[in-house]
N, C-alpha and C positions, 0 to 999 in steps of 0.2 A: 450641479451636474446631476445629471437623472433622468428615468419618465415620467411623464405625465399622463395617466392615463382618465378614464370617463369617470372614476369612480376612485379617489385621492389611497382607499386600503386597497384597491387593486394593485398584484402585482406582477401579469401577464396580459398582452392583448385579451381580448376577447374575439376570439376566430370561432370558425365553421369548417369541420371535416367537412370535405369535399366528398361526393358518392365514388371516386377513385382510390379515396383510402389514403392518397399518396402527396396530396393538397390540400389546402384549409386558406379559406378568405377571410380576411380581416374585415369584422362586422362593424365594431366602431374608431375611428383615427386614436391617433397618440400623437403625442412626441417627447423628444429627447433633447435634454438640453445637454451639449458638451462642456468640458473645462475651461475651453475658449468661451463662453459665454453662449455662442450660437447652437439658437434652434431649429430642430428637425422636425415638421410635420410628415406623419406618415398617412397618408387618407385613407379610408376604407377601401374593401375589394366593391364594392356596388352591390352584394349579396345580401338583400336584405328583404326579410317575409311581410314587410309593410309594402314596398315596391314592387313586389313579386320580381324582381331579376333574376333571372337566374343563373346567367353568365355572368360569373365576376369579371369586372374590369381587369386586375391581378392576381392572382396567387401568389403561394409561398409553401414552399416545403421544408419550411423550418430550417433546422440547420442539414446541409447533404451530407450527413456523414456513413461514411460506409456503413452495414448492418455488424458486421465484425465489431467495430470500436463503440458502435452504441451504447453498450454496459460502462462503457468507462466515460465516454462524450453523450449524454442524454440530450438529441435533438430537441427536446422541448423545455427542461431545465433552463436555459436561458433563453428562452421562445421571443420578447422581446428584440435582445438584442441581433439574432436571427434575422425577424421578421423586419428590421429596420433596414437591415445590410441588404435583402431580395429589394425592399424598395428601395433602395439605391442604386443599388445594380440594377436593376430592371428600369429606371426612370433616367439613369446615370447622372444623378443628382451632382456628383463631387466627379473628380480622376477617380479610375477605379483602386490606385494606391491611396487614396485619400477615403474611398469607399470603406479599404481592410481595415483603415487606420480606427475609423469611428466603431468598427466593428470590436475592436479592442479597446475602447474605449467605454463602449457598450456591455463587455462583458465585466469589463473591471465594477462598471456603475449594478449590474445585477449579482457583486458579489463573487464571478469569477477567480479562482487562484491564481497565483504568476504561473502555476506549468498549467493550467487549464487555459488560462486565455492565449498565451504566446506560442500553443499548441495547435488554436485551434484556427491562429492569426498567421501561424506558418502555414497550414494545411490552407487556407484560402490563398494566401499569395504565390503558392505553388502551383495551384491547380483553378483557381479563380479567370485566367484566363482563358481557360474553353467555354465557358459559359459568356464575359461580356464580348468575346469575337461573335458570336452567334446574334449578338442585338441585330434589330431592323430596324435603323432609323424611323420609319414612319409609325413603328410602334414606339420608341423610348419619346417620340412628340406625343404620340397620343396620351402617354400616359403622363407628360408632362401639361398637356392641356385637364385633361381630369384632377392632376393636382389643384393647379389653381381655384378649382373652386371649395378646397379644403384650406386654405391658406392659414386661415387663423384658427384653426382646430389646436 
C-alpha cells in the first residue's frame, strides 16, 4: 500500500501554482496502490513548459479546508492524498463513498493520525456532496478519455 511517484525519494506530487494562487496542476502522474491490492493512476494536469499548454486539462486545490482550520489541517501536508481524491472526484473514478473511502486510506498511507484522517474523512462526507452534484457529464468523460492515455503511469 502507497504512492508511487516519478522519483522512488519523492514524497509529494510534483504540481505547479496556478497564476490564481488558489490552484496547482499536477506536472508529472502518480499512483497509489490500496490495501486491496488495486491501483490508482493519477495523470497529469497537461501543464507542461515542454508542450507549452497552458490550460491544464484538471486542477486541484489540494485539500478545501476552510482557512480557519488550516493551522490545525495543512492543505498540503498530505497534498498526495488530496490531489488523488480531486481526481477521483473530478473523473468519478469509484462511487463517490468509495472515492472518501480511498481518501482515508490515502491519509493513513502518508502517515496521517486516527483524529486527523477520520476528521478529515467526516469533513468530506459531510460536505463532499455539493462539489460531485455539480459534475458535467461531458466533462467527468472527457477527463476519463485523457486518462486513458496515462494508464500505465
Amino acid at each position: 500500500m502507497g504512492f508511487d511517484f516519478d522519483i522512488p525519494e519523492r514524497k509529494q506530487p510534483l504540481t505547479q501554482e496556478l497564476a490564481s494562487g488558489e490552484e496547482w496542476a499536477l506536472l508529472l502522474p502518480f499512483s497509489f496502490t490500496r490495501p486491496n491490492g488495486k491501483r490508482i493512476n493519477v495523470p497529469p494536469a497537461g501543464l507542461d513548459a515542454v508542450t507549452a499548454i497552458t490550460k491544464p486539462v484538471w486542477t486541484t486545490d489540494y485539500g478545501s479546508i476552510p482557512k480557519a482550520f488550516q493551522n490545525i489541517f495543512s492543505p498540503m501536508k498530505y497534498g498526495a492524498a488530496y490531489l488523488l481524491h480531486d481526481w477521483l472526484y473530478a473523473s468519478e473514478g469509484e462511487s463517490r463513498s468509495e472515492c472518501d473511502w480511498i481518501l482515508l486510506e490515502a491519509l493513513q498511507a502518508q502517515g496521517a493520525n486516527w483524529f486527523t484522517r477520520n476528521t478529515i474523512y467526516s469533513a468530506v462526507r459531510a460536505g463532499g456532496w455539493a462539489v460531485w452534484r455539480k459534475h458535467d457529464k461531458k466533462e467527468v468523460q472527457r477527463l476519463r478519455e485523457w486518462a486513458k492515455s496515462f494508464a500505465g503511469c
